[in-house]
N, C-alpha and C positions, 0 to 999 in steps of 0.2 A: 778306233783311230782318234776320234774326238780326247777322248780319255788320255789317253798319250802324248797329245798336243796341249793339251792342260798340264800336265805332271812333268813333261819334258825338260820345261825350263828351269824347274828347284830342283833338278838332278844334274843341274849344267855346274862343273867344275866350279867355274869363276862365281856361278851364284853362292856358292858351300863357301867357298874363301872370305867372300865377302860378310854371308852371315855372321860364319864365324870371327871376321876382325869387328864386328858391331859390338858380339857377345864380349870379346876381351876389352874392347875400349871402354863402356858402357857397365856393364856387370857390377866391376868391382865400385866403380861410384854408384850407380843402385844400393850396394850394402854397404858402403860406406856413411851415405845420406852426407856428400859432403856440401857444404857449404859454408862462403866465406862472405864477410860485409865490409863492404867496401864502404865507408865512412867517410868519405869525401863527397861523396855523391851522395848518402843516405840511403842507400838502397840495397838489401839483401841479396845476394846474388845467388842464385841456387844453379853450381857449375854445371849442373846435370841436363839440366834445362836450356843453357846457352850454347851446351856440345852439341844438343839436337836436334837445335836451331841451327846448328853452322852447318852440322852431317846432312841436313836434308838441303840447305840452301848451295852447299860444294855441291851434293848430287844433283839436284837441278843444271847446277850450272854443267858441268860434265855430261847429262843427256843433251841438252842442247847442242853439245860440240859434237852428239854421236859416238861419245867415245866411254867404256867398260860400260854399258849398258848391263849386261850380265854381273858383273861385281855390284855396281848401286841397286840393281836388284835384290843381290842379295843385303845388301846391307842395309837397306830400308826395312827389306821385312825383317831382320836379327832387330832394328830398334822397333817397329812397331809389336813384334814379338814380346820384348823385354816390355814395354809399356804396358801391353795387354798385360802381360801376367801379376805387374805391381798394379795397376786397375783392380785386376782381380782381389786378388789380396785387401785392397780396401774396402772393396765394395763387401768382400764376406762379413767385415766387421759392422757396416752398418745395414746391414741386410739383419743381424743378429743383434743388432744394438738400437735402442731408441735415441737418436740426437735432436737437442732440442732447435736448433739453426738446419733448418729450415724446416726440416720436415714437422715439427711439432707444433709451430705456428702455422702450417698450412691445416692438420689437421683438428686443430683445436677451431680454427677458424670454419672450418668445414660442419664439424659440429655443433657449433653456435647457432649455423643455419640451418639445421635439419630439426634444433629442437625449437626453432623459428625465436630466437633470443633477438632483441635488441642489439646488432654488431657493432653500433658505433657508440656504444653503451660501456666502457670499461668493468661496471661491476656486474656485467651479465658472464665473463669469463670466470667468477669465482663460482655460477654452479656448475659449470662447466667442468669446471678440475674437481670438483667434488665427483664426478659419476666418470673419470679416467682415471685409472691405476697405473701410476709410473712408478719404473722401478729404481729411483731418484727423486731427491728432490730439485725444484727446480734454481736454475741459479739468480743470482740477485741481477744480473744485468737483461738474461731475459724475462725474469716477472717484468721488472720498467719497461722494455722495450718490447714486448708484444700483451701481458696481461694487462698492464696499467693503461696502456694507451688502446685497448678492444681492438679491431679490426682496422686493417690504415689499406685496403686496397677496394678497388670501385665495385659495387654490388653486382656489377655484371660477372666479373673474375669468381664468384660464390658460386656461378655454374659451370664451374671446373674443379672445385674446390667441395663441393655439396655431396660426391658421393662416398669421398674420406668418412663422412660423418657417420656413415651407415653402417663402419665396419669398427670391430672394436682397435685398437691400437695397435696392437704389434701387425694383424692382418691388415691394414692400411698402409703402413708402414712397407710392405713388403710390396703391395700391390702400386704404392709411389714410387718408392725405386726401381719394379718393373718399368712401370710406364717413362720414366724418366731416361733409364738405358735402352729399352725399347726405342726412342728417336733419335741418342743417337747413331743407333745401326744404320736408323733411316736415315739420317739426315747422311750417312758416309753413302750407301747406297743412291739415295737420290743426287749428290754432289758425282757421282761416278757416270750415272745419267746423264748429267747437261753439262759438266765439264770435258770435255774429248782433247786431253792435253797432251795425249803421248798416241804414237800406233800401237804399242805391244799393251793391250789392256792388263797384263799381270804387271807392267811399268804405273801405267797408269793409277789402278785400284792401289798401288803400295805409295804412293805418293799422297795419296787421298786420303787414305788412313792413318798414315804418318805425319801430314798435316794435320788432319781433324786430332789427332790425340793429345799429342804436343802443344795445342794452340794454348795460349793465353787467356786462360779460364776455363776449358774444358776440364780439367782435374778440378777446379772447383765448385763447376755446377754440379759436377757428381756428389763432389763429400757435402756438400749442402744441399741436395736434391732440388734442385733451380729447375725454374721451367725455360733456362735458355734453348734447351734441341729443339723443345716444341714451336716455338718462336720463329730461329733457324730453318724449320723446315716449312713454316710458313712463309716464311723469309725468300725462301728457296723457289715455293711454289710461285710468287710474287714474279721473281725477279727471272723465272721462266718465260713469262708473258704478262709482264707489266702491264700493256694495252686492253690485254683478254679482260670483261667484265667479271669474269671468276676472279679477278686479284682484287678485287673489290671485297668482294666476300672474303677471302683467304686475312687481308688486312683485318676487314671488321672481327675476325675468329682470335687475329695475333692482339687486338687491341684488349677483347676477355683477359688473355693472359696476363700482359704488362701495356700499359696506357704507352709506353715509350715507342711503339711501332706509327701512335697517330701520326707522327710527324711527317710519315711517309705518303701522307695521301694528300702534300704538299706537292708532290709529282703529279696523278693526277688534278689537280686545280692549274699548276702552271702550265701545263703543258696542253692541258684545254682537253683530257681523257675521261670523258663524259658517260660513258659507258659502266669503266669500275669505276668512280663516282660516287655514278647511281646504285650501283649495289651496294658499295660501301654503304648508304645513306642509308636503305633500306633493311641491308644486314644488320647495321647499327642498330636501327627503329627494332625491327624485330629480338634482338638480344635483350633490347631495356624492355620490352615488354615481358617475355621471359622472365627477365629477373624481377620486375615488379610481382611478378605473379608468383613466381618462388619466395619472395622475401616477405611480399606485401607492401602497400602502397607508403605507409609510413616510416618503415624501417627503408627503405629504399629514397624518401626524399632526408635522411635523417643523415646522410652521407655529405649531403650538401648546407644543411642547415648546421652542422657539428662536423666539419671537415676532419680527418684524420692530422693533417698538419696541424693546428692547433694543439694538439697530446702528442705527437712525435717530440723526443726531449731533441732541444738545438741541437746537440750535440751529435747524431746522426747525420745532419746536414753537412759537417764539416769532417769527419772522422775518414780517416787516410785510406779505405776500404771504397769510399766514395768517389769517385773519375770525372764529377759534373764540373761547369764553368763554377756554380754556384760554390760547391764544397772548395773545389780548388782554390780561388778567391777569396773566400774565408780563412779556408789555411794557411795561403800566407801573409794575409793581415792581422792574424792572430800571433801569427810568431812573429813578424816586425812590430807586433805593440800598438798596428794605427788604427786605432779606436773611432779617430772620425771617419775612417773610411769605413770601418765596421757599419757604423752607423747607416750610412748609403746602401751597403750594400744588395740591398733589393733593387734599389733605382740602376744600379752601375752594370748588373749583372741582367738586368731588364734591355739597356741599351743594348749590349753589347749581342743577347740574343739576338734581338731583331735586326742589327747589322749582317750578322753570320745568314740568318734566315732569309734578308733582302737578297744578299750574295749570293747565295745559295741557291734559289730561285732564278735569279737570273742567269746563271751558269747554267742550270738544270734546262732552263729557259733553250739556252743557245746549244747545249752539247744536243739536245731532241732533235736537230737537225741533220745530225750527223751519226750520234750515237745514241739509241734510244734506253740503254742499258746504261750505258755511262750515267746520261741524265739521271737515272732514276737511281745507281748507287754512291750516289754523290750526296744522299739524306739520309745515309748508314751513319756514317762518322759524327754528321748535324745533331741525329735523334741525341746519340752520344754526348753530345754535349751539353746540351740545353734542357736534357731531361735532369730532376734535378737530385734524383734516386741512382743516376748512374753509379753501378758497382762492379770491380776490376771482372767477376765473371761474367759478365756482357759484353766481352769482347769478342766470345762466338759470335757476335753478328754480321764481325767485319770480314768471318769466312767468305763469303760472297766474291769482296770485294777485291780480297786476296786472290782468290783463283782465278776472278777474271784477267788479274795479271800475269799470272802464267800458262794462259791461252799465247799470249803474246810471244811471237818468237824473235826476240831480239834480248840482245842483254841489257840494256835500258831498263825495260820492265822488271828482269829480273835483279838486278841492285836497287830500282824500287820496294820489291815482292821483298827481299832480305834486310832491308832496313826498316822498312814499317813494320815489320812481324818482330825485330828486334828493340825497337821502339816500343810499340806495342808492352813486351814483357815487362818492361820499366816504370812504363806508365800510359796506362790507356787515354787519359786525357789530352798528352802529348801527340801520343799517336794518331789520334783521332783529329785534333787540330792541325796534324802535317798533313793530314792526308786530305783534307777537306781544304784548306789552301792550296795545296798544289793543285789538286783538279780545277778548283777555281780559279786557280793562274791559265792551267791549259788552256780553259774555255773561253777566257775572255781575251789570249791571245791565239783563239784558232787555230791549236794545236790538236792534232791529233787524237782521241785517246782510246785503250783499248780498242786499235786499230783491226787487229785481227779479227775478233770478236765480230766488229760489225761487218768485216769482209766474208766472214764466214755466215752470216745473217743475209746476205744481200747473194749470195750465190747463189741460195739455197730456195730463195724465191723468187718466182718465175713474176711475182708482179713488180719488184725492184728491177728501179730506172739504173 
């Protein structure tokens, strides 16, 4: 019986129709790879991408009204169908191929430390490539930007990165793209978890997946093997129970990966969350001790006395791949020509941080009162910003902040949920600046936000006033 109530619904009429109009709309742009640029705007438009962006945002909008629920069923899983299998498709080719972005600098980096090299040492990477056999040479933009410049991430990240070194290349290689598709699954399953956005959970799970695939960056933490899922699903575990002293820890594990998550333990401090704090603090202590002892005491203070930004070539900081206030700001000072504001730009992009952060806080500040969730994903878009490494596939982070808006059952939320995820595709920077204003407008004029969210939080606990 179970079995049958599982299997019932992909045998429903209206679900086959719908698949099937996914496949004909969908398909022939897949094998077409079409794409047009719009040159007014500067920006690539990849049509493929903005149809299923509209296909899931009309379907949202149409389950809301309760209406072809059976058709959107089907047609969400015909596109995350179609997605999965072009996924696939990529991913055999670098499962079978060594690429040098990212995963080659992750594991050259990994092997640096296991054969306990000097990492912030650039000429420690030429005996390095002496004792790995690639089946290419490497190219001139990544020798300068990962050989010449040695190791540019903090010596704690080397214990995530240390056991790459143990395995020869292509079996690294394969055991990194596991791991790396391995949290997506997770991060869709755990999102299936805490988000409860529909009653028919086969509704539900194909909206979740449909989202997670499509998002803006997900295709490319895969062809780069990025550690955004891992992040994400710490991200996740965080934003579960923000107050729990376990987010403390789960924080101190996401900051190993990419330093960009510190920013979030700006929630605990304003918010006076003393508890994950404390373990943060303590997690923290614990990790650098760790890595001291993996690295040793010198090569580990040698990060701070020889910073990695000092050998990062400028032009990293500003290059169009980049989504920071910092790169953004440079880019377009560089193209209007104004030199003297170049010159500033440390001091300009210095203020303009601590303004956002001031704000930021004190929104984070007031939403606690009301929405304890809100508060804390109001420092997703911030990290974004102000971190100065931001790159277009760190936009899985703002999955989060996305689905908590369509918890929300009104339509407000969702031409919110459809324009920032459109946004978003365009330009993360932007995104991330609309979305961290408007909350901040909400909060400081006592507006509501993510209403349902905290109604369903307060129901559900018998110690809520």
């Amino acid at each position: 019986m179970h079995l049958k109530s599982i299997i019932q619904p992909i045998l429903n009429r209206d679900f086959i129709l719908g698949y099937m109009a996914s496949l004909v709309l969908l398909l022939p742009i897949y094998l077409l790879h079409i794409n047009v640029n719009v040159s007014i705007l500067t920006f690539n438009v990849n049509i493929l991408s903005i149809v299923q962006i509209i296909i899931l945002c009309t379907s949202l909008y149409l389950i809301k009204l309760k209406k072809f629920e059976e058709n959107i069923l089907g047609i969400l899983s015909g596109v995350a169908s179609l997605i999965l299998a072009f996924y696939f498709r990529s991913l055999m080719h670098t499962f079978s191929n060594i690429v040098e972005w990212d995963f080659l600098c992750f594991y050259l980096n990994g092997k640096a430390t296991v054969d306990r090299l000097s990492l912030y040492d650039p000429s420690s990477f030429s005996n390095v490539l002496s004792n790995v056999h690639l089946p290419f040479n490497l190219s001139n933009s990544f020798y300068t930007g990962a050989i010449q410049t040695g190791v540019i991430y903090p010596p704690t990240t080397m214990l995530l990165l240390a056991p790459l070194g143990y395995m020869d290349v292509n079996t690294a290689n394969i055991v990194w793209r596991i791991f790396v598709l391995s949290f997506l699954v997770i991060d869709i399953i755990l999102l299936n978890k805490i988000f409860k956005i529909h009653e028919s959970k086969w509704i539900q799970f194909a909206i979740i997946v449909t989202l997670t695939l499509i998002f803006p960056g997900s295709k490319g933490t895969l062809d780069v093997s990025q550690t955004n899922f891992f992040v994400l699903f710490l991200l996740l575990l965080i934003y579960k129970e923000p107050d729990n002293w376990k987010a403390g820890i789960y924080l101190a594990i996401a900051v190993i990966v990419k330093p960009i998550p510190l920013v979030l333990s700006l929630y605990f401090i304003v918010n006076k969350k003393w508890k994950p704090l404390f373990s943060f603090i303590i997690s923290g202590m614990v990790i650098v001790l760790l890595s001291i002892i993996q690295l040793g005491f010198n090569n580990f203070m040698t990060y701070f006395t020889s910073p990695p930004v000092l050998r990062i070539p400028s032009s990293s900081f500003s290059e169009d791949v980049n989504q920071s206030i910092n790169a953004v700001f440079s880019r377009i000072s560089l193209q209007m020509g104004l030199d003297s504001i170049l010159k500033h730009m440390n001091g300009i992009v210095l203020i303009l941080t601590l303004i956002l952060v001031i704000l930021a806080c004190f929104a984070s500040f007031k939403l606690a009162k009301t929405n304890t969730k809100a508060s804390f994903l109001i420092f997703l878009p911030l990290s974004l910003l102000i971190f100065p490494g931001t790159l277009t596939h760190y936009a899985v982070h703002l999955i989060p902040l996305l689905m908590a808006m369509i918890l929300i059952k009104d339509m407000t939320s969702l031409i919110y949920f459809s324009t920032f995820l459109i946004i978003i595709y365009f330009s993360l920077f932007m995104a991330s600046f609309i979305i961290l204003s408007v909350i901040i407008i909400y909060a400081f004029l006592n507006i509501p936000i993510f209403t349902k969210l905290e109604i369903k939080r307060d129901l559900s606990n018998p110690n809520s006033q």
